[in-house]
N, C-alpha and C positions, 0 to 999 in steps of 0.2 A: 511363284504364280505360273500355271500353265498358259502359254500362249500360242497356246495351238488351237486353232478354228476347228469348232464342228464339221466334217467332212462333208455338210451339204454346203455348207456357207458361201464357198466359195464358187460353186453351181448355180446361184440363186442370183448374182448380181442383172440387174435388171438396165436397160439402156434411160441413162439419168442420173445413174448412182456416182456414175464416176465423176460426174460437174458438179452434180448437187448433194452434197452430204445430209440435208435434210428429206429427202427423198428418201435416201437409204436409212436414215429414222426409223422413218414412218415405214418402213416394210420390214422391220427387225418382228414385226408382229406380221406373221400371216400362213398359212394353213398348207400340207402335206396332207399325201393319200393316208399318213395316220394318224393324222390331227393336225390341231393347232400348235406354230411354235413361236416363241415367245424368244428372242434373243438377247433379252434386258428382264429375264428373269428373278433378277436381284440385282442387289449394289454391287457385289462383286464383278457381274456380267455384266451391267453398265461400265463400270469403271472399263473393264477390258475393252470394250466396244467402246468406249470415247477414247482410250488409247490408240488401238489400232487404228481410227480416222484422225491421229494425232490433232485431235483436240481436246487432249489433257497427259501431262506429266505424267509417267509410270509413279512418280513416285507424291503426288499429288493424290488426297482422298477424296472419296464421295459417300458423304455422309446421308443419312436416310433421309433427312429433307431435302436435300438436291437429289438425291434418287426419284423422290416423290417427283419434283418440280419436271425431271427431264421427263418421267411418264407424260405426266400434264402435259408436258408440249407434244410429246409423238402425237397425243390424241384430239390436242387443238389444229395439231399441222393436220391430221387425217380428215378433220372434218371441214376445215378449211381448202382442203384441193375437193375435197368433194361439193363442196362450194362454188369454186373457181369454173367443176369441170360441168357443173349443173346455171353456171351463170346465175346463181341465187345472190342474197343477202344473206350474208353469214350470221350465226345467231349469235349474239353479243358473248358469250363465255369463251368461245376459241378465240376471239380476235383481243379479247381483254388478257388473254393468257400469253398471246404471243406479245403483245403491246408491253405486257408487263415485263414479260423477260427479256425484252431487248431494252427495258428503263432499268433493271435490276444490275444490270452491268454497265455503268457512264463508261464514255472513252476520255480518253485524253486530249484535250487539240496541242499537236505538235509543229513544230518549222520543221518541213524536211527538207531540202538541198539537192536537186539532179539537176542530170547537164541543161535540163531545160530553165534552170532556177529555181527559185523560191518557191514552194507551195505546200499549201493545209493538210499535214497528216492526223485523221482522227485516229489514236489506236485505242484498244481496249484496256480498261483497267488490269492487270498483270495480277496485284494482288488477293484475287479471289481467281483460282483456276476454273473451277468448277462455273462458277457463275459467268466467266469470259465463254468458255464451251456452250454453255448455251446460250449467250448471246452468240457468239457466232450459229451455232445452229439457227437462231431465231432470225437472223441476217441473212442467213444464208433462203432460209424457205420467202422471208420478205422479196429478196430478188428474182429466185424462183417465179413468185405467183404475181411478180410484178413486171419481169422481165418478155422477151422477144419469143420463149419457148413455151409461157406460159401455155400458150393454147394445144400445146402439144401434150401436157399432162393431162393423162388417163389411166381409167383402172380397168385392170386386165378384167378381161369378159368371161375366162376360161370360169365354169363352175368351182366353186368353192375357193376360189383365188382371189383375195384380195391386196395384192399388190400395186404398186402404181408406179408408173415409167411413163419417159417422154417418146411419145408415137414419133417415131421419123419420118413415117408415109402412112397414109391417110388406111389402105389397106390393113393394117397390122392394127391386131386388137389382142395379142395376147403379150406377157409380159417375157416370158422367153419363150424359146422353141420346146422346151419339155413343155409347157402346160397348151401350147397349140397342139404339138403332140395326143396332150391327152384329148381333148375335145375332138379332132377328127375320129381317134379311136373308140370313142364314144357314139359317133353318130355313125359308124360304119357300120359297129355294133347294133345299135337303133334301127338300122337301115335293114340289116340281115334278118332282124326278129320279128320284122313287118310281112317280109316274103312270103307270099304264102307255100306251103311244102309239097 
């Protein structure tokens, strides 16, 4: 199997990606000056893409109903920060999707033992990979949209960008510096064509 990234891929990471791995989910879909790109294309481009955020076994499969199920959640988690970032009520179908797949995977209650002593480890069922990865995923966006940064998840305002990152400062509305890029050069554009000659 090739495991070599698409040469944008690694230009694209967005500030959020790197705490929250359900973030970078939900932006595996989202749109270039020559379209839309999809980077969970299939099962095999899933599988690679839950590898390389090592959460799933290279040698672990992703059969087309967990292919399905992970789509389902990029698109509950999507509509769920758009929820979060609108201060709405979520519509019952993303919150029963993520609900689900964090029940679809029980943990285990564990004794763990540190220097501090005795305490409750939950871990994840082991023997379904697939279904651990996306509860972690589904864990991971729970903490997200429940968490101290919540309020800082936003979607980039640049046109045709639908990406979402956690704003550091109140100023910043675009998801990197190429798609601010683009929007100035857009309106400087707009700005010239207005001039009259």
């Amino acid at each position: 199997m090739d495991h070599e990234a698409p040469h944008y891929l690694h230009q694209l990471q967005v500030p959020g990606e790197e705490r929250y791995v359900s973030l970078a989910l939900v932006n595996t879909r989202f749109t270039l000056s020559h379209g839309p790109v999809d980077l969970l294309d299939g099962a095999q481009a899933a599988h690679l893409w839950l590898v390389r955020h090592a959460l799933l076994p290279d040698r672990a499969a992703l059969n087309g109903r967990q292919f399905g199920r992970l789509l389902a959640l990029r698109e509950s988690l999507r509509s769920l920060f758009e929820t979060r970032a609108n201060r709405a009520v979520p519509p019952a179908e993303p919150l029963a999707t993520l609900n689900s797949t964090l029940a679809a995977a029980p943990s285990t209650p564990r004794l763990a033992w540190t220097a501090d002593g005795p305490h409750r480890a939950d871990e994840p069922d082991t023997g379904n990979p697939a279904g651990a990865a996306l509860f972690h995923l589904a864990e991971d966006a729970m903490d997200l949209l429940t968490g101290a940064e919540a309020d800082q998840l936003t979607e980039c305002t640049a046109q045709r960008c639908d990406r979402w990152f956690l704003r550091s400062h109140a100023a910043r509305r675009w998801c990197t510096t190429k798609c601010g890029n683009r929007v100035r050069a857009a309106r400087a554009y707009a700005a010239r064509r207005r001039r009259p000659e």
